[in-house]
C-alpha positions as CSV (number, residue, x, y, z in Angstrom):
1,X,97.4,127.5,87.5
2,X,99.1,130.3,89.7
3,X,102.2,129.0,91.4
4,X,101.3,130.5,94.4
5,X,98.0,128.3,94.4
6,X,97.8,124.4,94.1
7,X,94.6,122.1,93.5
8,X,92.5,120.6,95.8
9,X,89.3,118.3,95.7
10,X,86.5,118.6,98.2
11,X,84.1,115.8,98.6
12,X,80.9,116.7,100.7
13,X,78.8,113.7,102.5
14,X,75.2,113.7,101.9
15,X,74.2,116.7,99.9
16,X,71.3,116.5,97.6
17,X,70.7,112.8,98.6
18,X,67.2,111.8,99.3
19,X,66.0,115.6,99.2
20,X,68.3,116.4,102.4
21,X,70.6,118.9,102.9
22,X,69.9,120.6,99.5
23,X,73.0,122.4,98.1
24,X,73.4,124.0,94.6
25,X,76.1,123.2,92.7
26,X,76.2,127.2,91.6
27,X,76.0,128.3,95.3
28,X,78.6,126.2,96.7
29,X,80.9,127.3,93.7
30,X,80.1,131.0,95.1
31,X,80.7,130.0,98.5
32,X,84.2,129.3,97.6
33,X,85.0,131.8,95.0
34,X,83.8,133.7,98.6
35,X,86.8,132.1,100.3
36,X,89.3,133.1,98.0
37,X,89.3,130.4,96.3
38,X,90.2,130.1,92.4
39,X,89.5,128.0,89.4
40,X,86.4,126.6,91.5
41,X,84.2,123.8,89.8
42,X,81.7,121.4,90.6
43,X,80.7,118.0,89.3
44,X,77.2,116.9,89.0
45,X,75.2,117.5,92.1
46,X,76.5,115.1,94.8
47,X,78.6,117.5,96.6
48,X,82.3,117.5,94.1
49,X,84.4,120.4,93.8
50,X,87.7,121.0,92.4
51,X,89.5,124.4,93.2
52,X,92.7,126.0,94.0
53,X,94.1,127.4,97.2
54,X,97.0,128.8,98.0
55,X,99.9,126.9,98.5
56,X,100.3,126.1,102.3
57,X,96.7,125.7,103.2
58,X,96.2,122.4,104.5
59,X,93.1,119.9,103.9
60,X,91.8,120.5,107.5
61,X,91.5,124.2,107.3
62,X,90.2,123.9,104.2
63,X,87.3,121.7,105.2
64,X,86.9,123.6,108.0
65,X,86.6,126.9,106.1
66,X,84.4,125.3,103.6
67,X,81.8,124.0,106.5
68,X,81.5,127.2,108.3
69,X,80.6,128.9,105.4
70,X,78.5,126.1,104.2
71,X,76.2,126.3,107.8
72,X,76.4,130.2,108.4
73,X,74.9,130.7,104.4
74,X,72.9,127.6,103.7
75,X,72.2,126.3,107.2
76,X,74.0,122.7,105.9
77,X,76.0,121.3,108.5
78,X,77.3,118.2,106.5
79,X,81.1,116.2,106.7
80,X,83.4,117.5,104.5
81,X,86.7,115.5,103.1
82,X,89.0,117.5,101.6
83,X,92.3,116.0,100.1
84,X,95.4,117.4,97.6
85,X,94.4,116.8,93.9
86,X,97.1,114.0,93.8
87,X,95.1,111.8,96.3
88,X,92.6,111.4,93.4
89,X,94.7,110.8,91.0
90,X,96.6,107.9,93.6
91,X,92.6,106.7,94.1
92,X,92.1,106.2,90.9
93,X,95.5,104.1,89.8
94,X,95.0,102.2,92.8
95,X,91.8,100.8,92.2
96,X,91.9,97.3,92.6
97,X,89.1,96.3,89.4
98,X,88.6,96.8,85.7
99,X,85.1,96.6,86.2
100,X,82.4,99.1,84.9
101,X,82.8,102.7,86.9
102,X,79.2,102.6,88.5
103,X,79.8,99.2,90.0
104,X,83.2,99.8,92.2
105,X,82.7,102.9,95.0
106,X,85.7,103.9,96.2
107,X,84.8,105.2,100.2
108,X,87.3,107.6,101.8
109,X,87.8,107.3,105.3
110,X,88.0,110.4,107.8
111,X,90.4,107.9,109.7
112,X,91.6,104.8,109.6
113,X,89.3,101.8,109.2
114,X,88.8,99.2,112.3
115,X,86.6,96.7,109.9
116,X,84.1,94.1,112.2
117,X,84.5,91.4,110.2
118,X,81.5,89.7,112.0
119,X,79.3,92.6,110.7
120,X,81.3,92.5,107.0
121,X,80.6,89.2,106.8
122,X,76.8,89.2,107.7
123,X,75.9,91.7,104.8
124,X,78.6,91.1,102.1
125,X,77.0,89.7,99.2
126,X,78.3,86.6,97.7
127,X,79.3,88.1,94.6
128,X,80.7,91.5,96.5
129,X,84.5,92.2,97.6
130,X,85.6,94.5,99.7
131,X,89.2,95.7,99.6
132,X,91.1,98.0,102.6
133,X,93.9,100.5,101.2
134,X,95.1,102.3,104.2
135,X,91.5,105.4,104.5
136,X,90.6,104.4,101.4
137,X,88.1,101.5,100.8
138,X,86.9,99.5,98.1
139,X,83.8,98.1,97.2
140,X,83.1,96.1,93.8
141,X,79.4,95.5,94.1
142,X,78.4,93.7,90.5
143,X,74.9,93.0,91.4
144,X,74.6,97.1,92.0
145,X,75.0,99.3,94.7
146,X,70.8,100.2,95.2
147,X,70.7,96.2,96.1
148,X,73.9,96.1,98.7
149,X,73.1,95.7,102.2
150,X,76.9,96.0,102.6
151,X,76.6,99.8,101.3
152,X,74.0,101.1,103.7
153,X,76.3,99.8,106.8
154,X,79.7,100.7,105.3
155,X,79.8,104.0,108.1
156,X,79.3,101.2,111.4
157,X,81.3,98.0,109.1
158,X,84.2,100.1,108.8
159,X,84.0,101.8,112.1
160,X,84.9,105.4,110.7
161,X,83.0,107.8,109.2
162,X,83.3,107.8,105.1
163,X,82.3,109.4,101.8
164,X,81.6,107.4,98.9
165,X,81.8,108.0,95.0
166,X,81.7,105.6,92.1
167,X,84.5,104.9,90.2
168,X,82.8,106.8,87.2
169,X,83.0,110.0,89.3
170,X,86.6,109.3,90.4
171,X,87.7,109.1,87.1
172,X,86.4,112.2,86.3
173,X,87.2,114.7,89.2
174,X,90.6,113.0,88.0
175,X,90.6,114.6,84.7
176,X,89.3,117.9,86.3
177,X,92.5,118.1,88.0
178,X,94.9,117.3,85.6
């Protein structure tokens, strides 16, 4: 790593999900070699990138950078959570399970979570647990995610915008970083 770069992560909300707001993985990696950033790489198709910037660029910027260029050369005008490699690597030691990767989502919060309980409580499965860290928020969902009512709501439970990755995809944007 150059020392006048450090590394960053950028998680995008709801690319290539359902067929909407298509993004290759190969031209969002040339959209930010295209912003001067270095070292840039992408995991699977869900919108992960790890990259370098240079040292006194700050996450907002950054996100903001990334989402103009996203809608003025894709025409993708999607959420974008950026946040200092180290946040990842605090995500991951934090997490409060041992379970399987695909069955805990970890859901990173634009701000800080206001959680209705009333509306929690009405969708939570019985065998589901839910755990508040500060903007980042748990979910251990054994049954599976696809069958989580609590999943689909998270956005209006939590009262904040979020973006959500499995724990299997944590750990590995992780070991990009290191």
């Amino acid at each position: 790593m150059n020392d006048d770069f450090c590394k960053w992560v950028a998680l995008l909300r709801g690319v290539n999900v359902g067929g909407a707001n298509k993004v290759p993985m190969a031209n969002l990696r040339a959209l930010a070699d295209g912003l001067g950033w270095q070292d840039v790489r992408s995991y699977i198709a869900s919108g992960n990138l790890v990259f370098e910037a240079p040292v006194g660029s700050s996450a907002g910027n950054l996100a903001a950078a990334l989402r103009l260029a996203l809608i003025a050369q894709m025409g993708v005008d999607v959420a974008i959570r950026v946040m200092p490699c180290e946040e990842i690597a605090r995500a991951v030691a934090a997490c409060p399970w041992t379970a399987q990767g695909n069955l805990v989502h970890v859901f990173f919060c634009w701000d800080a979570p206001k959680v209705d309980t009333e509306l929690r409580n009405s969708v939570i499965a019985p065998d589901e647990e839910l755990v508040v860290q500060g903007n980042r928020v748990w979910l251990y969902a054994p049954s599976g995610v696809a069958r989580s009512s609590l999943l689909t709501k998270m956005d209006r439970v939590l009262g904040v915008q979020t973006t959500a990755r499995n724990l299997n995809t944590l750990r590995k944007l992780a070991e990009m970083v290191r």
